[in-house]
C-alpha positions in Angstrom: 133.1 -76.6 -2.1 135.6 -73.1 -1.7 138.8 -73.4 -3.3 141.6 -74.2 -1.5 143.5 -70.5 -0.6 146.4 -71.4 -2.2 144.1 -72.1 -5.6 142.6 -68.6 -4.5 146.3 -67.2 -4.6 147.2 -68.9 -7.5 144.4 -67.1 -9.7 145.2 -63.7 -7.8 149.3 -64.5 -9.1 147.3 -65.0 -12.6 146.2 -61.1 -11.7 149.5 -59.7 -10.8 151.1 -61.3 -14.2 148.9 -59.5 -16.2 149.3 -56.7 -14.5 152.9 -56.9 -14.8 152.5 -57.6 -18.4 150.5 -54.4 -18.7 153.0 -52.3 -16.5 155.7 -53.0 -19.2 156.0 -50.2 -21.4 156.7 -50.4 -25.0 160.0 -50.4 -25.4 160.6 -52.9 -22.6 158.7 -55.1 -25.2 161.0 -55.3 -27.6 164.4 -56.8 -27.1 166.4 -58.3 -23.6 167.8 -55.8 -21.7 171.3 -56.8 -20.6 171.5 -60.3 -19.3 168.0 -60.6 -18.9 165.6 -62.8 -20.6 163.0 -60.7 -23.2 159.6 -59.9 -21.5 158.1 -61.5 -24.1 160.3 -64.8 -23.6 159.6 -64.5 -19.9 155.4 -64.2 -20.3 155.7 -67.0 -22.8 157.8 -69.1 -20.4 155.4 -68.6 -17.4 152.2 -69.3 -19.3 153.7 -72.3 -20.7 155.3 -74.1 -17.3 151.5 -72.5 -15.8 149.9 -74.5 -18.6 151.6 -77.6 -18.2 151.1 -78.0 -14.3 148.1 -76.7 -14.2 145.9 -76.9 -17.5 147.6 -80.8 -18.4 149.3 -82.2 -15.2 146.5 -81.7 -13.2 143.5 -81.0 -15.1 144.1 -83.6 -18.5 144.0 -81.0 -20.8 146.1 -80.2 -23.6 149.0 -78.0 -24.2 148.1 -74.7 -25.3 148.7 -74.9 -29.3 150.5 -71.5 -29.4 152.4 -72.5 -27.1 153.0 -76.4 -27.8 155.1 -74.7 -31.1 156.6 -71.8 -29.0 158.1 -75.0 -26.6 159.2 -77.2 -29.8 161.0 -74.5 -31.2 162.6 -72.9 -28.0 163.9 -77.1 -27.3 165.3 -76.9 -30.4 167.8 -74.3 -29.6 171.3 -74.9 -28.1 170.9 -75.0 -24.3 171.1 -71.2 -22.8 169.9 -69.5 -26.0 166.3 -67.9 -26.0 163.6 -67.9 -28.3 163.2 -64.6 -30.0 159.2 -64.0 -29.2 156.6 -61.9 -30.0 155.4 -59.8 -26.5 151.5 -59.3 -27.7 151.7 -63.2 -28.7 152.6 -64.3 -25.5 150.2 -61.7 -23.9 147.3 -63.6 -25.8 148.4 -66.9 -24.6 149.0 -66.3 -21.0 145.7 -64.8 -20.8 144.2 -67.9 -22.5 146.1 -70.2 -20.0 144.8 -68.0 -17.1 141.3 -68.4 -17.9 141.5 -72.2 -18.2 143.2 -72.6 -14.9 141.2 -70.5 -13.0 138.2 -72.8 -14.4 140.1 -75.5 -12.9 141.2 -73.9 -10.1 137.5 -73.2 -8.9 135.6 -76.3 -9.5 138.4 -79.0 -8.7 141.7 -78.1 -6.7 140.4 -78.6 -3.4 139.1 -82.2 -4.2 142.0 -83.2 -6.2 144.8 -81.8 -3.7 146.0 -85.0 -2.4 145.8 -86.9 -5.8 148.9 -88.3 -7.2 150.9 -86.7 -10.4 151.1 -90.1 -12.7 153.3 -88.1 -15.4 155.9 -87.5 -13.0 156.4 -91.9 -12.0 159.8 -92.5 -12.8 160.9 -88.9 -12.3 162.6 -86.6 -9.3 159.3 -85.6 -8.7 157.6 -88.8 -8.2 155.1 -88.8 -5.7 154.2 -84.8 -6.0 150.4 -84.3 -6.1 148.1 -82.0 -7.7 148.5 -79.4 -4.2 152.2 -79.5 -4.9 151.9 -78.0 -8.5 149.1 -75.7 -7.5 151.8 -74.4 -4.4 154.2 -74.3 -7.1 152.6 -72.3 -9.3 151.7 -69.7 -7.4 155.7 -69.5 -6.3 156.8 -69.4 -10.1 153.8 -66.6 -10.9 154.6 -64.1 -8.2 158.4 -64.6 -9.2 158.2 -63.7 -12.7 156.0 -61.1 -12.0 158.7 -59.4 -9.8 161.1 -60.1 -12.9 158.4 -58.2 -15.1 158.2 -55.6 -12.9 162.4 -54.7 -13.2 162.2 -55.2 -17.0 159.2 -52.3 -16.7 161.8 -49.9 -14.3 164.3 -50.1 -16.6 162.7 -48.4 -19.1 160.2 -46.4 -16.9 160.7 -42.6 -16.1 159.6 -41.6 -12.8 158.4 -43.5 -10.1 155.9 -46.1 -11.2 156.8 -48.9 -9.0 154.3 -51.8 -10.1 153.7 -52.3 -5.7 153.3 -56.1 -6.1 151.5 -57.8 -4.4 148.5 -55.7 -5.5 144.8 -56.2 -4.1 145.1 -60.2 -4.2 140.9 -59.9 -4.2 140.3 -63.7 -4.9 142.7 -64.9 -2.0 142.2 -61.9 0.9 139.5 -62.1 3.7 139.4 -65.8 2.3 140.3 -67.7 5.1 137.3 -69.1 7.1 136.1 -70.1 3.4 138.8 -72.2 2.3 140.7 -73.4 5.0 139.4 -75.5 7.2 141.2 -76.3 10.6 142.9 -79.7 10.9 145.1 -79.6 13.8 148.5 -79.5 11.4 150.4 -76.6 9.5 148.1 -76.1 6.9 149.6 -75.4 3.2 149.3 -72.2 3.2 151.8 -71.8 6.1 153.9 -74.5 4.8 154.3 -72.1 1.1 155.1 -69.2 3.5 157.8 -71.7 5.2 159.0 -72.1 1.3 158.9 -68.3 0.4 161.0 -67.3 3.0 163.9 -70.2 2.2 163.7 -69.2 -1.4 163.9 -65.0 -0.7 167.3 -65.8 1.9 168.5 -68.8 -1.1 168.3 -65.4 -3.5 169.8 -62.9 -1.1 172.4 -65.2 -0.1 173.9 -65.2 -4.0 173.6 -61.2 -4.6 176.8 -60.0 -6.1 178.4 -57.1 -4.7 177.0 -54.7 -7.4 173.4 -55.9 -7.2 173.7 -55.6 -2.6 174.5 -51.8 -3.7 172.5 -50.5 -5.9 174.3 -50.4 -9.0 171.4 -49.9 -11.2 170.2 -46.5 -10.7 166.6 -47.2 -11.4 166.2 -49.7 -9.2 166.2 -50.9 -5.8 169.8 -51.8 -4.0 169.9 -55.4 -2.7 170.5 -54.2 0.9 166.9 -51.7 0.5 165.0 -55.0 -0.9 166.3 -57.3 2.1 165.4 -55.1 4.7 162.3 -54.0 3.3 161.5 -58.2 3.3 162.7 -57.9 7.0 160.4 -55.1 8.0 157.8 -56.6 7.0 157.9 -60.0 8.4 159.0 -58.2 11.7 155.9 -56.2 11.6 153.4 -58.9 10.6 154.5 -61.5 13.1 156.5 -60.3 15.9 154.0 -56.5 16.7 150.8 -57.4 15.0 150.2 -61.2 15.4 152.0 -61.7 18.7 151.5 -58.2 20.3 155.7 -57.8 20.5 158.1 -54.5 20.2 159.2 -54.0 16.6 163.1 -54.1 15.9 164.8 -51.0 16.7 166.9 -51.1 13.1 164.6 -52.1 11.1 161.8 -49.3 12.4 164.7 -47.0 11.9 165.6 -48.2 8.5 163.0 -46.6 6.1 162.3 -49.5 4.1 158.5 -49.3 4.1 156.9 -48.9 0.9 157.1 -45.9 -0.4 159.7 -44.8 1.7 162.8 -42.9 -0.1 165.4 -45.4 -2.2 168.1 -46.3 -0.6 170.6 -48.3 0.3 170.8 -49.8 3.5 174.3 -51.9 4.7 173.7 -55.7 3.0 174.9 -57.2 5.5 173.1 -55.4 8.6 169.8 -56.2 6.5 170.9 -59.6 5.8 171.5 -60.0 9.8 167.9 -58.4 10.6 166.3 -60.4 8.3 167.9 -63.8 10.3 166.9 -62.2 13.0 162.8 -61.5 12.8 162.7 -64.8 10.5 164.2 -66.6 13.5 161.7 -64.9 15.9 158.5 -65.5 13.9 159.5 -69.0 12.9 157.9 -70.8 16.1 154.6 -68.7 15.9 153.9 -69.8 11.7 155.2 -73.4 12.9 152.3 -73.7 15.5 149.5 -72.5 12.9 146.7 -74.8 12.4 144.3 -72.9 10.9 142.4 -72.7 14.0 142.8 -68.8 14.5 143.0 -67.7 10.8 140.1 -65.5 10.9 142.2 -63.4 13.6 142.0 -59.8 13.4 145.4 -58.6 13.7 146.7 -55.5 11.6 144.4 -52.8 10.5 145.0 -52.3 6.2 146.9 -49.6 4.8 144.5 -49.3 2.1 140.8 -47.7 2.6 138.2 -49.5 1.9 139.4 -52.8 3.4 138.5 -54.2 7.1 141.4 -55.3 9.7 143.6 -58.4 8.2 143.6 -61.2 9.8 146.0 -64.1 10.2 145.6 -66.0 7.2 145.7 -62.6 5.4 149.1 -61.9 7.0 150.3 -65.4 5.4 149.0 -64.9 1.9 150.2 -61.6 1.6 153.9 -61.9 2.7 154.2 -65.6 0.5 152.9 -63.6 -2.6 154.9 -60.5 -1.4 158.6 -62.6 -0.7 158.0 -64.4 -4.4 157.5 -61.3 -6.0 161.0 -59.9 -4.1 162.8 -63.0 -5.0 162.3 -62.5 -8.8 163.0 -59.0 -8.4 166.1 -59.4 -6.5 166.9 -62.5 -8.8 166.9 -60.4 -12.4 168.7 -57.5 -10.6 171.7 -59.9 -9.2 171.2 -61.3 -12.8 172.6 -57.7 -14.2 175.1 -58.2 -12.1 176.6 -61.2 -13.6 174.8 -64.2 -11.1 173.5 -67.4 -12.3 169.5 -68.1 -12.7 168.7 -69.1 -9.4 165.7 -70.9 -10.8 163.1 -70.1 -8.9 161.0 -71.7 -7.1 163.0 -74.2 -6.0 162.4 -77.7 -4.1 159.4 -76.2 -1.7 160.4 -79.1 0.3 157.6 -77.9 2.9 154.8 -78.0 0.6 156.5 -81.2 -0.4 156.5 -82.7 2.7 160.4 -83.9 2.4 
């Protein structure tokens, strides 16, 4: 059978961390910057958590041995402190993780979806099956890649933006394959559902500096949110539904590639409860049954007309990847970890 196209956009978030990984240049290697967490620290962290849910929790496997001693030691430490680690290391064993899970992820995550988590009886996540952690995954991939991607600007010279989401080639153009209708919000639209609660959870906790654009290298807080906003405006209230596009937000220039700036935070805070509000009731009454929809034409050559389920994957992999941006830049400027992802309460189903 296809895999499911969230296991499709788990193995293209695989993708997008190495990537990211590559996109970091040497001296972002090397030590944290500020109150961030080393790049090295944050690959090992994601290919570790990536291990466990997918490699052990769901497919019985064993931890990673690299990384079972990179976890003992890190427990060890006093709670908030950081294993020092070695970026190439951590490189290694991310990319060994990554090619175990995609193994998985191809030959068993669509039969396996519904099946119970045993390890988790007992727990604040009993009950959350395999599909859940898959879901999750992809959420906590996408987010440290956006986190990569601002340790990478801070040392960068130029414009290099990293343009997450890339091409996404496993999980694009997939949807007739792997989803098949059944009449309820399939889980792809639910993770969407997730993404967006988790990108306003973020914005809503940006300290002043961070809404600004205190950081000269990268993007304000008020140019990421309406960027987000455009977007979503664009995919679902023009494109899928045929509507007029929001007069600020056209007017903003918060496409990519457009100029930095940095647009009012709360004006882009507003416009993004705005076109969130007016696309909610059209990705609520998805059911998979028009998918395969033609809607947008692509932006890059090569590619045919993206359809519906390519709208969904691409703004779930796309508002991640913001959040963990927007999360290590509020980070500089002195907020909390917001720990993302957090509940996914609509993949969960609670």
């Amino acid at each position: 059978m296809a895999a499911p196209l969230i296991a499709r956009l788990v193995i293209d978030a695989q993708t997008e961390v190495m990537r990211a990984i590559e996109h970091v240049p040497g001296p972002g290697r090397e030590r944290a910057i500020g109150r961030l967490n080393s790049a090295g620290w944050v690959i090992a962290h994601a290919a570790e958590t990536h291990d466990y849910w997918i490699n052990v929790d769901c497919g019985g496997g064993e931890l990673d041995p690299w990384l079972a001693e990179w976890s003992t030691a890190q427990r060890a430490l006093p709670s908030g402190h950081a294993l020092p680690t070695a970026y190439g290391e951590a490189a290694e064993a991310f990319g060994r993780v990554a090619e175990r899970a995609t193994a998985y992820l191809e030959q068993h995550a669509g039969a396996e979806a519904d099946d119970v988590v045993r390890e988790f009886d007992g727990s604040a996540w009993e009950g959350r099956t395999r599909g859940y952690l898959t879901a999750r995954a992809a959420a906590h991939l996408f987010a440290h890649a956006g986190e990569l991607s601002v340790i990478a600007s801070l040392v960068l010279w130029g414009d290099r933006d990293l343009g997450l989401p890339g091409r996404l080639a496993r999980s694009l153009g997939a949807g007739s394959e792997a989803v098949e209708p059944t009449g309820e919000l399939p889980a792809v639209a639910r993770l969407l559902l997730d993404a967006r609660g988790e990108f306003r959870r973020v914005a809503a906790a940006a300290p002043v500096p961070a809404q600004r654009g205190a950081f000269a290298r990268l993007n304000s807080g008020g140019w990421i949110v309406a960027h987000a906003a455009e977007q979503d405006d664009q995919y679902w209230t023009v494109h899928a539904q045929g509507g007029q596009p929001d007069g600020w937000l056209a007017a903003a220039g918060v496409r990519f590639g457009d100029e930095q700036s940095a647009p009012d935070y709360g004006l882009s805070l507003a416009a993004l409860d705005g076109s969130f509000g007016r696309s909610l009731p059209f990705i609520e009454g998805l059911d998979g049954s028009e998918f395969d929809r033609a809607v947008r034409k692509s932006r890059v050559a090569g590619r045919g007309d993206q359809t519906i389920a390519d709208l969904l994957v691409l703004q779930t992999a796309h508002l991640f990847a913001l959040s963990g941006e927007l999360a290590a830049i509020s980070s500089l400027a002195g907020a909390e970890d917001p720990g993302l992802p957090g509940r996914l309460a609509h993949v969960a189903g609670s």
